[in-house]
N, C-alpha and C positions, 0 to 999 in steps of 0.2 A: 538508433540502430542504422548501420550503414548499408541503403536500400540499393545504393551503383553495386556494390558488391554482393551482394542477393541477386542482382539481377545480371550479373556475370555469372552468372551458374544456369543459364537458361538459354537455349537457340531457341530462333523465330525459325521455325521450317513452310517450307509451300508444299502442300501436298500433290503430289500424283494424280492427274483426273482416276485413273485405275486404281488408286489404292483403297483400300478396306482394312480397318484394323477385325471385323468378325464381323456374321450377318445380324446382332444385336449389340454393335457397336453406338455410340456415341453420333448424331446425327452432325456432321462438320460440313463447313464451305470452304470448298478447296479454294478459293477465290480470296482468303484472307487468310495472313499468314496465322503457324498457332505456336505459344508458347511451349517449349518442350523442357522438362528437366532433364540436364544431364546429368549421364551416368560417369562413373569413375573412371572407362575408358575410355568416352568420348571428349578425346581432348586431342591438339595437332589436328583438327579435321578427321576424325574416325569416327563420325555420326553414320551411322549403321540405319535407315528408314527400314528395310526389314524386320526389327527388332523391337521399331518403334509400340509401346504399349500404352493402355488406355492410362495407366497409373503416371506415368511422365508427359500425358497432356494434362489430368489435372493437378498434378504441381506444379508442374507450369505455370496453370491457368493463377492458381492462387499466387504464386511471388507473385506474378503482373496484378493479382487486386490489392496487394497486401503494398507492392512497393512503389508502381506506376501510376498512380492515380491521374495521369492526362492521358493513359493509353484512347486511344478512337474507338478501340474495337471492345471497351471495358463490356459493356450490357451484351454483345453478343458473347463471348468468353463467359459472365455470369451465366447464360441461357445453357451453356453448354454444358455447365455443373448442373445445374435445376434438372436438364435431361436425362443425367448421367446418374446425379445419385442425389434423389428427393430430399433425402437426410442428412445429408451433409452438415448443414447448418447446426443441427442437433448434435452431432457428432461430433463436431470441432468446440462448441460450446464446452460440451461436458468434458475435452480433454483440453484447455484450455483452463480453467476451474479446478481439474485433477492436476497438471503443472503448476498452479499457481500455490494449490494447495500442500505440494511439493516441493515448493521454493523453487522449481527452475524457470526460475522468472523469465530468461530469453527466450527459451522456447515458447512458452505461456504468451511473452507480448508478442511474438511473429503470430503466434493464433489469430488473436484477437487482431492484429492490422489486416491479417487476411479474413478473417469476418467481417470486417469493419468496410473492408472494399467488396465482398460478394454481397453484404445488405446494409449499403449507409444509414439505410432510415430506421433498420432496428433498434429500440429505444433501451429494450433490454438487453443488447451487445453494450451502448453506451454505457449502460449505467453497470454493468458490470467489468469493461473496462475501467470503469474509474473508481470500481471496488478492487479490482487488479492494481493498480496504482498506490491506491490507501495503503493494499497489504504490501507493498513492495517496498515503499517507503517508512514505515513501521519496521518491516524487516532492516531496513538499513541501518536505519536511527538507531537500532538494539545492537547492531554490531559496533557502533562507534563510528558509522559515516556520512556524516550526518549532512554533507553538501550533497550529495548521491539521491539522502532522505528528500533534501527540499527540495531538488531537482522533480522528483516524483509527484512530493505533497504537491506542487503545482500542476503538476499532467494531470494529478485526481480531480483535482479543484475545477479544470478547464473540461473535463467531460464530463463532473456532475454537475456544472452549469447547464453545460449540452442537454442534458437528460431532464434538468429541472425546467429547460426553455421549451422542453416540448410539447406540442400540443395534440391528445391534451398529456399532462404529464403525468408519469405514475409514481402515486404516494409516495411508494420505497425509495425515489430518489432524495427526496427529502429528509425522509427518514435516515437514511445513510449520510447523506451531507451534514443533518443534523450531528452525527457523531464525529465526523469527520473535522467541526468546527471546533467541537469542544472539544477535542483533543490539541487544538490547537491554541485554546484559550481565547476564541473568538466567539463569546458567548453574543455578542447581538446578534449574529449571523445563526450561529446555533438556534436560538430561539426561534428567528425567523424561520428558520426550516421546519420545528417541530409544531411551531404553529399551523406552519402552511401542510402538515402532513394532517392532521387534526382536523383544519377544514377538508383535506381532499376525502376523508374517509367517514366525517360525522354522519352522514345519513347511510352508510351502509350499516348490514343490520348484523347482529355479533355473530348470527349462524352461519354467514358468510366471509365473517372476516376469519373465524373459525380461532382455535387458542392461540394461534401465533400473534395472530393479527390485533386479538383482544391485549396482549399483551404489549405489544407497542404500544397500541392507543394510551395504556395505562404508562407506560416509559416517558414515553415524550411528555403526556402532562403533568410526570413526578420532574422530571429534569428543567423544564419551563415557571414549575415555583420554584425550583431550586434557583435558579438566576434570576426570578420577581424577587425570591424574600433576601438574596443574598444583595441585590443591584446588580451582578456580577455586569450587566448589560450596561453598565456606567461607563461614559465616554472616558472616563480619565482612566478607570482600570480597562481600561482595551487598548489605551496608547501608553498607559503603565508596559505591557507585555509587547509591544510595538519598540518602544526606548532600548527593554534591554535586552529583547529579540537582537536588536542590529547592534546591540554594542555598547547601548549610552548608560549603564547600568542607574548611574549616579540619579540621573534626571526620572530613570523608572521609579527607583526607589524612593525620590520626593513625591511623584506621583501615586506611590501607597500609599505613603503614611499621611497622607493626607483622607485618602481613600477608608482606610482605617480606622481614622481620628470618628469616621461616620459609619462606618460598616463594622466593629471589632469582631465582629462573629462569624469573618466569612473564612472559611479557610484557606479557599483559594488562593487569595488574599495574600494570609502569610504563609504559602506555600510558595507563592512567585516571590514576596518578598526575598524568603528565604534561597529560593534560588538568585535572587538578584545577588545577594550577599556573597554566596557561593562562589559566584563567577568573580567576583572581587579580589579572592581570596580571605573573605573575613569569618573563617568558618564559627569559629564561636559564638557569634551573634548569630550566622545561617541557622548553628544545630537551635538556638535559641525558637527564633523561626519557625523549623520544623517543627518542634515541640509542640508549638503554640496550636498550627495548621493541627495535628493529630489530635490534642485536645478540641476543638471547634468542631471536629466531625470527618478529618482528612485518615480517619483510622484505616479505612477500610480502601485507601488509595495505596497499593506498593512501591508509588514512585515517592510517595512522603518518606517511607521508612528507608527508598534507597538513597535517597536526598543525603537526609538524616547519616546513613553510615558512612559516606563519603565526608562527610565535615568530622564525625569520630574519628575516622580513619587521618585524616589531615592532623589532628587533636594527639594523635596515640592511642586515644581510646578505642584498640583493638578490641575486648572482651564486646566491649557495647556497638562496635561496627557490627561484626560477628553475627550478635542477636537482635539486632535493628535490620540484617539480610534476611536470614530466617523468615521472620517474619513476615517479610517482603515474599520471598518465595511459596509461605504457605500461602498468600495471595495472589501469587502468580507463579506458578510453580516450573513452568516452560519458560519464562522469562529471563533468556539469555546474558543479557546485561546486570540483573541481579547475581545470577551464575557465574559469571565471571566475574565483579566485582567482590563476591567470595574466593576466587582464585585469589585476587590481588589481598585480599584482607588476609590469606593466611600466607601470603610470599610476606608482606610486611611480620605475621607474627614469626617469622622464622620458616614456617611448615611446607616445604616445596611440594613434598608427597601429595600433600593433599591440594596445592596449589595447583600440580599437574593433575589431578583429578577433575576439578573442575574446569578447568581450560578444555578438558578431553569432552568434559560432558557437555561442552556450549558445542565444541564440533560437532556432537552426535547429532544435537538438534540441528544447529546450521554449519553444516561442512563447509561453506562458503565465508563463516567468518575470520577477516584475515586478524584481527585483534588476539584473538582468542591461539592462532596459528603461529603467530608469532612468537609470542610466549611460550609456546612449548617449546617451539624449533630453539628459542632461548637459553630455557632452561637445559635442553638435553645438552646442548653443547657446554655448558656450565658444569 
């Protein structure tokens, strides 16, 4: 985010020894300049100090924590929000969290950079920035943009270290990293984290960890044999997902089936195989693959079955794309990328109607997707 341009929307003004914004105003040292937002008309020099109110010194104050992080005056400027409005912190939190939850991601990250600079040491800003991040990047990847995604999945990665480094740290950092890895196919990391959430919480007692909390503890130690009894924590299937992450498919796919040759039961396994193939273009062997992954236990994963319809789809086998989506959907039913790749499964069977149907309904959920956007804008002109 471009912070020079944030911070051109802001005069530094010197106060008046005589001014007063109210006699329960905001306690300031006219002695130091203060950040001000401007208003719509204050531009050409028509900054108006009569006018000045308490609401455009603290947005001010925040672009300066949010963007300038060498400002001198940062901890006096923080002091002056603390005075101003105890809550704040709480405030921007929860509308922060309500944007992200939102999708308006920009706004949502300017929150959190202005959190981030009124309380660095908040460990709970951190780690819910780098759950802001997760979801940002998830959102991407589901549109089809997937350099945007990685761009992110890295920003997450680097503030849930932050949060995991802290002393002392809290469980839920891990605990979310833990998902965070395995969604990325980095099951040693993964484990590590669910292990390390597992120690921070084993002596607390279940009345306090209360049902949520019981319920992690029980997550992480199903997920943690799932990568003991599968190996998934095996050095060669991590740089198996490493090969054909960057490209070298060929070399990952030596590194399954060897993997294989010793684990046939893992689905994962030949789920990535399957993807390996994918990207090849070798789809008949991929839907092969897939097949295998959803027999071993990948039933209950909707990215198998979307796998799966995309190598049908390549195949002709529209009916079986079709009903390999489905399925997908009733497992993940908000699942824009399954939605959409039902738009594409019925423009191949001829069905535009319903093609622009689903295109319309990836919008609804994410108005922001240009994939989805395209195609309609496409087809009307067609």
């Amino acid at each position: 985010m471009n912070g020079s341009k944030q911070l051109e929307s802001i005069y530094y003004v010197s106060l008046p020894e005589d001014f007063e914004l109210s006699k329960n105003a905001m306690h300031i040292d006219k002695t130091i300049p203060l950040p001000v937002q401007k208003k719509d008309k204050d531009s050409g020099g028509n900054f108006n100090m009569s006018e000045l109110s308490s609401e455009q010194i603290l947005s001010g104050i925040l672009t300066v924590l949010a963007y300038d992080k060498k400002n001198e005056h940062l901890d006096y400027y923080r002091n002056i929000i603390k005075d101003a409005r105890p809550n704040l912190k709480e405030e921007l939190s929860a509308a922060a969290i309500l944007k992200t939850k939102n999708e308006d991601y920009d706004l949502a990250e300017e929150i959190f950079m202005a959190l981030r600079g009124f309380d660095p040491e908040d460990v709970a800003i951190i780690l819910n920035t780098a759950l802001f991040f997760d979801q940002r990047a998830d959102s991407y990847r589901r549109s089809g943009l997937n350099e945007d995604a990685d761009a992110y999945d890295s920003d997450a990665e680097e503030y849930y270290k932050m949060a995991m480094d802290y002393d002392p740290p809290p469980a839920d950092a891990f605990f979310n990293a833990g998902f965070f890895y395995l969604k990325r196919h980095d099951f040693f990391n993964a484990r590590g984290c669910f292990e390390s959430y597992l120690a921070l919480t084993c002596d607390v007692k279940d009345e306090e960890l209360g049902e949520n909390g019981i319920y992690k503890k029980q997550r992480a130690q199903e997920i943690i044999n799932e990568i003991q009894n599968g190996n998934m924590d095996d050095e060669r299937f991590k740089n198996a997902y490493k090969l054909i992450q960057s490209g070298q498919e060929e070399k990952g796919l030596e590194e399954l089936r060897v993997f294989l040759q010793h684990n046939p039961d893992v689905w994962n396994a030949w789920f990535m195989l399957g993807w390996g193939l994918r990207r090849l273009g070798r789809y008949a062997d991929a839907e092969g693959a897939f097949l295998k992954a959803l027999e071993c236990g990948g039933d209950a994963n909707p990215d198998a079955y979307n796998e799966l319809s995309i190598c049908c789809m390549e195949e002709g086998k529209l009916e079986q794309a079709q009903a390999h989506l489905l399925k997908a959907l009733e497992l993940a039913p908000e699942n824009t990328k399954i939605i959409s790749n039902l738009g594409y499964a019925a423009l191949k069977a001829g069905d535009v109607s319903s093609a622009q149907k689903y295109f319309q309904t990836v919008l609804e959920f994410d108005p922001n997707d240009k994939i989805a956007a395209m195609e309609l804008s496409r087809l009307e002109r067609e």
